[in-house]
N, C-alpha and C positions, 0 to 999 in steps of 0.2 A: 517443376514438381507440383503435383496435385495436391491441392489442401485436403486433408484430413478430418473428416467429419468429427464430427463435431463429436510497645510495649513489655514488656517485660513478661512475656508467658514462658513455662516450661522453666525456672530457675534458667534462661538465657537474656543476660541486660539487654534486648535490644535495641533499649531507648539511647544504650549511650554507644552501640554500634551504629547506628541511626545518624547520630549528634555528630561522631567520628569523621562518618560517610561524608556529611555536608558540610564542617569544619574543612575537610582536606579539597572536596570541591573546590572549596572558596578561598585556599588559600595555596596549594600544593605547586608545585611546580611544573611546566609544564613538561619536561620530558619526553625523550624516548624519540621513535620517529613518527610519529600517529600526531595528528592534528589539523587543523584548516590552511587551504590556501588561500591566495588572491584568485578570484574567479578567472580563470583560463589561463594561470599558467601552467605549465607543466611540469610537473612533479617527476623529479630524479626517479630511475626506474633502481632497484635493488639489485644485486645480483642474485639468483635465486642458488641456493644449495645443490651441489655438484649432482647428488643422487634424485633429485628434482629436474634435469634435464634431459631426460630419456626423450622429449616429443621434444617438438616449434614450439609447444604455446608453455614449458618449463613443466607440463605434471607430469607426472612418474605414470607407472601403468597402471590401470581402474581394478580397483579391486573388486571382486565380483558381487553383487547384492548379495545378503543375506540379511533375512527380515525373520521375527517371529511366524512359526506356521499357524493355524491359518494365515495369511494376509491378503486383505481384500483391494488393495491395489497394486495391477500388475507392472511392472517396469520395461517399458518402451515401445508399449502397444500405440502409439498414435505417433510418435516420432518423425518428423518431414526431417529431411538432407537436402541441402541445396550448394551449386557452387557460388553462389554469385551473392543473392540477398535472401533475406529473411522477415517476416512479419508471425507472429504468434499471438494471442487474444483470446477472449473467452468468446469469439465468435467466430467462426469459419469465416463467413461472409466480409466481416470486418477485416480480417485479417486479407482476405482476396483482396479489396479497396486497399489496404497499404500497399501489397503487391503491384496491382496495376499500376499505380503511381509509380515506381519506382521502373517498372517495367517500359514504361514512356518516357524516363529518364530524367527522375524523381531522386532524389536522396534519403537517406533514412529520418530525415526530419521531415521531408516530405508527405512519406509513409506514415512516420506519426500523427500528423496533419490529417491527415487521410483516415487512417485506422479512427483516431478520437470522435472524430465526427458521426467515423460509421455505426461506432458504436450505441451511440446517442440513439439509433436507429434500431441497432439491432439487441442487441441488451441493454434494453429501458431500466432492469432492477438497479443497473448501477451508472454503465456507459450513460454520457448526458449531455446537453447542454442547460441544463438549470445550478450544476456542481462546481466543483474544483476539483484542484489536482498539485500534482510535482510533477516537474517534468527531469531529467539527468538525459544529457549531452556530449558524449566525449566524443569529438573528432580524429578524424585518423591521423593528425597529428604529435596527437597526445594532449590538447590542450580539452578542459573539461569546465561545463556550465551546468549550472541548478536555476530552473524556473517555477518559481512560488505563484500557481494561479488558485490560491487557496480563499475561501469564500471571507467576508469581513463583515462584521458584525454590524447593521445598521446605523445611521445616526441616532436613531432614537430610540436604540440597545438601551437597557441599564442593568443593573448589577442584579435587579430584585424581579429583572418580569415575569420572570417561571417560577418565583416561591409562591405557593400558597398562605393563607393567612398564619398558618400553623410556622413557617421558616420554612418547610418542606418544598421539595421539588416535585412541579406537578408535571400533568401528562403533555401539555403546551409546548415542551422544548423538544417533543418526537412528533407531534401531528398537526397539522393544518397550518396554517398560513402565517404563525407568528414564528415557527421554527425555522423559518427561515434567513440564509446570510447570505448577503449579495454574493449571484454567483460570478465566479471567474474563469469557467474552462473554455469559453467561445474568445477571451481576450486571450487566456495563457494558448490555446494554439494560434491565434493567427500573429501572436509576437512572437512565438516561435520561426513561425512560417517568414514570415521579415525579416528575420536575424538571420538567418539560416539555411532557409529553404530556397529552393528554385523555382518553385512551380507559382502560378498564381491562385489566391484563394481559390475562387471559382471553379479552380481544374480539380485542386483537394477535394473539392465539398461534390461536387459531380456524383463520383459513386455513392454517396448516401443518399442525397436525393433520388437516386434510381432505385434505393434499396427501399426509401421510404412509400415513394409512388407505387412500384411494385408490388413491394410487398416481399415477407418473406414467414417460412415455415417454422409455425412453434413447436418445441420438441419437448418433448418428455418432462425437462428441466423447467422450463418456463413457464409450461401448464403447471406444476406444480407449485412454483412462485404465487402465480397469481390465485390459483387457488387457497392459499396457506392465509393470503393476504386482503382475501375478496369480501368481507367486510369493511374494513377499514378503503379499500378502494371505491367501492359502493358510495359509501359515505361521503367522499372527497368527491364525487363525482365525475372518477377517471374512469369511463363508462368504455372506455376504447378497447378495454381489453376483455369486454364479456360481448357474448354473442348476442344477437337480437332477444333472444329468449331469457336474456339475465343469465346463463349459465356461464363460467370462467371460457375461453379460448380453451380448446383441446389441442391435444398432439396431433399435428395434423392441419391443422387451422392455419390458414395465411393470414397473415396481420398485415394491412395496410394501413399509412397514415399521413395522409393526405393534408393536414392543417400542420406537420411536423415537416412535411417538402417544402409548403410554402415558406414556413419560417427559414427553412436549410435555401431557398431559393431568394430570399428577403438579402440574406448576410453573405452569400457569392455573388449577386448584385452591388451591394452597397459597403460589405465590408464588416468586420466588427462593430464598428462605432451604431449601426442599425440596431446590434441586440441590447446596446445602451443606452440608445438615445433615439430610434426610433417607432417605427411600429410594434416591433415586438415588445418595445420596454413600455408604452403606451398599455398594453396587453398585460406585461407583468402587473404594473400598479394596478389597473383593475382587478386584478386577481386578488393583491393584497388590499384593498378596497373591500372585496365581499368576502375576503375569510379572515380580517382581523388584522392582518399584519400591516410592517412598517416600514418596508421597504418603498423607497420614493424615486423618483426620478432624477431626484440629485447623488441618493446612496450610488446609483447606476450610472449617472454620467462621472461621479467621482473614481469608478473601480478602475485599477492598474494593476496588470503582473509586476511581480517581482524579480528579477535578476540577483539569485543567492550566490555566497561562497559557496564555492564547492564542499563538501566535509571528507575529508583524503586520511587514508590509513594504509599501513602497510601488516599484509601477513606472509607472514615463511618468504618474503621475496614478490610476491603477487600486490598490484594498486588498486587498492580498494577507494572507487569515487562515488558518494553516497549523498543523501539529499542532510543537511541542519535543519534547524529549529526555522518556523515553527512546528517543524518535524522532528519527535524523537526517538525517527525510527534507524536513522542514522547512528546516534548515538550510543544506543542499546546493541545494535548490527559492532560496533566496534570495542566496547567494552566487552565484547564474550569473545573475540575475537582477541582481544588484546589478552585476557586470562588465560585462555588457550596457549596462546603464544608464550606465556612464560609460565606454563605447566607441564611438569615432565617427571614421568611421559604422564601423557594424555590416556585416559580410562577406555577400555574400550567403548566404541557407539555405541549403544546398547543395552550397555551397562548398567547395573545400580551406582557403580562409581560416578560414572559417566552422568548420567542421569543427572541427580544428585549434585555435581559442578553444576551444570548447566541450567537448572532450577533457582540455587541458589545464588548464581549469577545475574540470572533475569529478576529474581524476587529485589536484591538491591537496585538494578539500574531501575525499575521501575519507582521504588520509594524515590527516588532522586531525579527521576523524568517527571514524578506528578508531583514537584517538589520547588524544582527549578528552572523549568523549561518551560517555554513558551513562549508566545510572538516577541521575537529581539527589536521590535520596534519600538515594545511598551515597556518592556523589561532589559537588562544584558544577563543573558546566559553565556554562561564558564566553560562555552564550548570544548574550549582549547584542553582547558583542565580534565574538565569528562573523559575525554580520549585521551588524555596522554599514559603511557606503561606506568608514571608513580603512583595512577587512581588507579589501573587494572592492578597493579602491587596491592593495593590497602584493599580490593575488595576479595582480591585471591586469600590475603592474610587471614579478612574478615569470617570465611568461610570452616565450619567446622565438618573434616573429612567424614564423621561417623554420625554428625547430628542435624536436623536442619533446624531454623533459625525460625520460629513461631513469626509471622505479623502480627500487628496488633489486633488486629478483626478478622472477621470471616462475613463475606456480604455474598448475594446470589450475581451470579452471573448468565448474562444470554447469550446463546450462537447465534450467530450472522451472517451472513456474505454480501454485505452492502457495496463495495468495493469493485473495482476492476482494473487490473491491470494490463498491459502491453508494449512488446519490445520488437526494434524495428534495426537492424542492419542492412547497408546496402556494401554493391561489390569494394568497393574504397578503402572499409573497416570504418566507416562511422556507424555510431551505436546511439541509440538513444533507448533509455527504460525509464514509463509515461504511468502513473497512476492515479485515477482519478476519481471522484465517489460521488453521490448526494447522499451517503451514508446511512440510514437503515435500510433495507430492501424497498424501493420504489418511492424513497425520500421521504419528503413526509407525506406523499400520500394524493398531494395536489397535482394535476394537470392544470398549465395555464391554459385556459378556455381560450381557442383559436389558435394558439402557438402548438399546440400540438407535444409539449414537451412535459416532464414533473417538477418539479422543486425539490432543493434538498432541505434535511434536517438537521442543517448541521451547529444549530445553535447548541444541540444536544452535546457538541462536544466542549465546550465551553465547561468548566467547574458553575454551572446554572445557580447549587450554594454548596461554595468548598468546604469539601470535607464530606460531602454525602456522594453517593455514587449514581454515574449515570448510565445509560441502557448497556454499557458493556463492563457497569460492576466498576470501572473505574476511579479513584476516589485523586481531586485533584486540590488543589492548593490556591493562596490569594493568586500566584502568578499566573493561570490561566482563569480568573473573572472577568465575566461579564463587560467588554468597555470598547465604545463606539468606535467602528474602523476596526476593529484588532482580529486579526486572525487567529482561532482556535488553534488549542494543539491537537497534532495528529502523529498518529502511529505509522504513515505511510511511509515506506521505505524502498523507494525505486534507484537499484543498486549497478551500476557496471563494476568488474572487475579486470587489468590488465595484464595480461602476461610478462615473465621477464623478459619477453623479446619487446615492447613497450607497444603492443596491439590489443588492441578490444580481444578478452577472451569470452566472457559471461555477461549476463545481462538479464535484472531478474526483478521481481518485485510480488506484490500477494495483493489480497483482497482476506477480509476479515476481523476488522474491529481492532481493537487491543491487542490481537496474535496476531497480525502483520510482521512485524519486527522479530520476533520470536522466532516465527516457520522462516522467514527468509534469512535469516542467520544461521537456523543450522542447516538449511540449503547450500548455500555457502560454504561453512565448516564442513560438510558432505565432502563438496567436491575438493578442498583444497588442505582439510588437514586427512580426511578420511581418504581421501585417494575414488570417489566412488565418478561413474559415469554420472552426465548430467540425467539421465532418466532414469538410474536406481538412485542420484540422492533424491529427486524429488519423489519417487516413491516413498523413500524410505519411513517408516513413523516419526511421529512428531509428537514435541511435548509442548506446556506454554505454563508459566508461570508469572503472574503480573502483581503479586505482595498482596494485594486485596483486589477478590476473596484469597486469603489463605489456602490454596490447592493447586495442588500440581495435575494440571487435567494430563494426558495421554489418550491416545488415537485405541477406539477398542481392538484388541489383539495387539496392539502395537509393541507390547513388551510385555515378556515370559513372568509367569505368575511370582518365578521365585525370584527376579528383579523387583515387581511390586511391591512383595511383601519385605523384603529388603529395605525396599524406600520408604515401609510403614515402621520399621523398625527404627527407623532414622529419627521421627517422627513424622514425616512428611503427609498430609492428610490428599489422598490420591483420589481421581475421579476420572473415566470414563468419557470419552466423549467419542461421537460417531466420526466428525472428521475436524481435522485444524487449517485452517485457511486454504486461498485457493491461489498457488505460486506460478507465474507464465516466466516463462525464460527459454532463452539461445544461448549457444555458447558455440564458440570456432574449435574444430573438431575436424586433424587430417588435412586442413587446408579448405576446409566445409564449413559452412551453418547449418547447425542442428539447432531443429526447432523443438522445444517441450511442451506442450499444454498439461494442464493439471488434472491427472487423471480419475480423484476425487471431484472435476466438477465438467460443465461442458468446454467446448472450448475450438482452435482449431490454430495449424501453423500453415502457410504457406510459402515456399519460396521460388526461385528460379536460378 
């Protein structure tokens, strides 16, 4: 198949629902069937509910979309079917390079291997090799792995670099060269590709090299990236992307990148250990040399992926295997899932009922994500606790059916699409879904001079000084400060889920800041309490709720005036927003892989 182009406010105590929350965290039992495994074993499959067994893969028949009218995203306008395998991405191109791999007789970690590189190439704003990522692994086994190549705070991090004299957070943790954490997505694939893969580096990295030497077509989307961002690029002197004449690339424009081949040409020669310890790293340090930063050749020879526990849930019968801390996008992804599961019935989608649950489900997991959570190297989070049905009980409890529950603040928040995700099946049923970032659009803004690639910004997700909020409004706690080696916390959430036949059915993740977790949960609850196909749930609208700021944003038109005003009577203070994250996913469908791209952004699915 051909790829597809591309406080206590309002008389509600809820300092001591708060207090509640984190008491029973820390102390409750663990319960239910929702909690962590040992990394790869595999998790008893459920039987699923007799009226749930109409297909192979246990869901009942899709019920048809129905969205508020206007709606400005249609469902299943770019949709690939494939028998065999699958690649999906926010890039056609990328997604072609999984395929071919796979096509040569490559595996879906292969693919992955393949696709992240290509990425790096083809969508610079996020794809990289200067970033990190999650990676989620389920083999057609059933046995299931989490890989943590998530970025680590220098040695010579400290708790104070980004406050200004005032205590305040200044601009330093979003641009130039001290916002920087050693990256890990060039280690977390080629340990993937080790553990798992068949192919050799070299064969992987191939198609980006060709894409990078070549070159390829900017489109509409990316013109307008760099445009948005061609100051601050200007500045950093990432000149690669404006044309002789200083003007941004247009639609139309082929981008080559010639110093970004050699670098992709340097580490299929030599290996990983090159972009740590050789010429390129030789390259990073001068870079942090002329714009300030502190990253050294030892932060670099020190970096290691991580091999996580899996974070495993069960709903209506279906295996939910999700990325832990120091992601918690996991987390969040199972607490609304777990609510759901003992709520009956469940409000229509839609709904101001509906709504309303799901608001004030996220507004708690978040108080307690920016609360508790965070690198389990430096801290122990209550993984177990968070998930298990007696915390979805206290937070189901905690919720008032007619009112919502104030935060303590109300802070600004910024839209994003830093992120990018991608997910890769081969004919076998192995699954992997890969997300990976340098986090604000085009990181922080630096090209390493001669590597050809950016840097990320991802010091910015660090609490810089807990309790103030950072570029996505976030407000975080002592447990994610500032501290040498520790990986930030992050909202990404790269999700398989299994059928009751015990095979990869879905496989999904997002791109966007703090609403990661959010949009890819009720993607999920879409397709498995809602009954909806995978191309109307990911249509369908979207809401995101994060406790602070205080506001229940919604997708514009996404929901009928008189659910709005519903939700304002609630109290809920409601906002508008153009679009909420950007979600990639497959799912097995009739004995097929169906491919989704995100129809709100670019994107592209390939299979065969």
């Amino acid at each position: 198949m051909a790829a597809v182009t591309r406080g206590d406010e309002g008389g509600v105590p809820w300092r001591r629902v708060r207090a509640a929350l984190l008491a029973l965290a820390s102390a409750c039992s663990t319960g239910g069937t929702t909690g962590t495994a040992v990394a790869g074993a595999p998790a008893p499959v459920a039987a699923a509910p007799a009226d749930a067994l109409r297909t192979a893969t246990g869901l009942p028949a899709f019920v048809p979309f129905i969205a508020p009218a206007p709606w400005r995203f249609p469902s299943g306008d770019r949709v690939v079917e494939a028998p065999e395998a699958m690649v999906v991405s926010n890039s056609a191109d990328a997604s072609a390079a999984g395929d071919a791999i796979m096509r040569a007789g490559g595996n879906a970690v292969d693919a992955a291997a393949a696709t992240g590189f290509a990425l790096a190439v083809t969508h610079p704003i996020a794809g990289n090799l200067g970033g990190g990522g999650f990676m989620v692994i389920r083999l057609a086994d059933g046995r299931a792995f989490t890989l943590d190549f998530r970025e680590t705070a220098p040695a010579g991090a400290t708790r104070t670099m980004f406050q200004d004299s005032a205590g305040k957070l200044s601009g330093k943790s979003r641009f130039g060269a001290l916002a920087s954490g050693v990256p890990g997505s060039v280690a977390g694939l080629a340990e993937a590709l080790r553990r798992f893969g068949t192919k050799p580096l070299a064969e992987v990295i191939a198609p980006a090299i060709t894409l990078a030497e070549r070159g390829y077509v900017v489109d509409r989307f990316f013109h307008g990236q760099i445009a948005s961002n061609a100051a601050r690029l200007r500045e950093a002197g990432s000149l690669i992307f404006f044309r002789a004449d200083g003007t941004p690339l247009a639609e139309g424009d082929t981008l080559r990148q010639p110093d970004l081949a050699r670098t992709l040409r340097r580490i299929a020669a030599n290996g990983a250990r090159e972009f740590y310890s050789g010429e390129t790293a030789t390259m990073i340090v001068a870079e942090m040399a002329r714009g300030g930063g502190i990253i050294t050749r030892a932060d670099l020879a020190n970096y290691a992926p991580t091999w996580r526990k899996p974070l495993r849930g069960k709903f209506r019968g279906f295996e939910i295997v999700t990325m832990g801390p120091p992601s918690a996008g996991g987390i969040v992804l199972l607490q609304l899932l777990n609510v759901l599961d003992g709520t009956s019935p469940v409000p229509p989608v839609g709904s101001a009922g509906y709504s309303h649950l799901v608001a004030e489900t996220f507004r708690r997991s978040y108080i307690v994500r920016n609360t508790l959570v965070g690198d389990p190297s430096f801290t122990p989070v209550p993984v177990e606790r968070l998930v298990s049905r007696a915390y979805a009980d206290s937070l189901r409890r905690s919720i008032d059916p007619a009112h919502a529950t104030p935060s303590p603040s109300s802070l600004p928040l910024r839209e994003g699409m830093h992120t990018t995700h991608y997910v890769t099946a081969d004919a076998a049923g192995n699954v992997v879904s890969t997300t990976t970032t340098i986090n604000d659009l085009f990181g922080n803004k630096v090209m390493v001079r001669g590597a050809g690639f950016l840097l990320n910004d991802e010091m910015d997700d660090f609490a810089g000084v807990p309790g103030q909020p950072n570029q996505w409004g976030l407000v975080m706690g002592e447990v994610n400060a500032i501290q040498p080696g520790k990986r930030m916390l992050s909202s990404m959430t790269p999700t398989i889920v299994a059928g009751p036949d015990g095979r990869a059915l879905l496989a999904l993740g997002g791109a966007g800041g703090s609403k990661i977790s959010t949009v890819v949960t009720q993607v999920v609850a879409n397709v498995l309490a809602h009954r909806m196909s995978l191309p109307d749930a990911v249509a369908y609208p979207r809401i995101h709720h994060q406790a602070w700021p205080d506001s229940l944003l919604y997708e514009t038109n996404g929901l009928r005036g008189v659910v709005v005003d519903s939700l304002r009577a609630m109290g809920h203070v409601t906002a508008p927003i153009d679009s909420l994250t950007n979600v990639i996913s497959l799912m097995r469908v009739k004995g097929k892989w169906q491919g989704v791209p995100e129809p709100r952004r670019e994107g592209g699915a390939v299979g065969h």
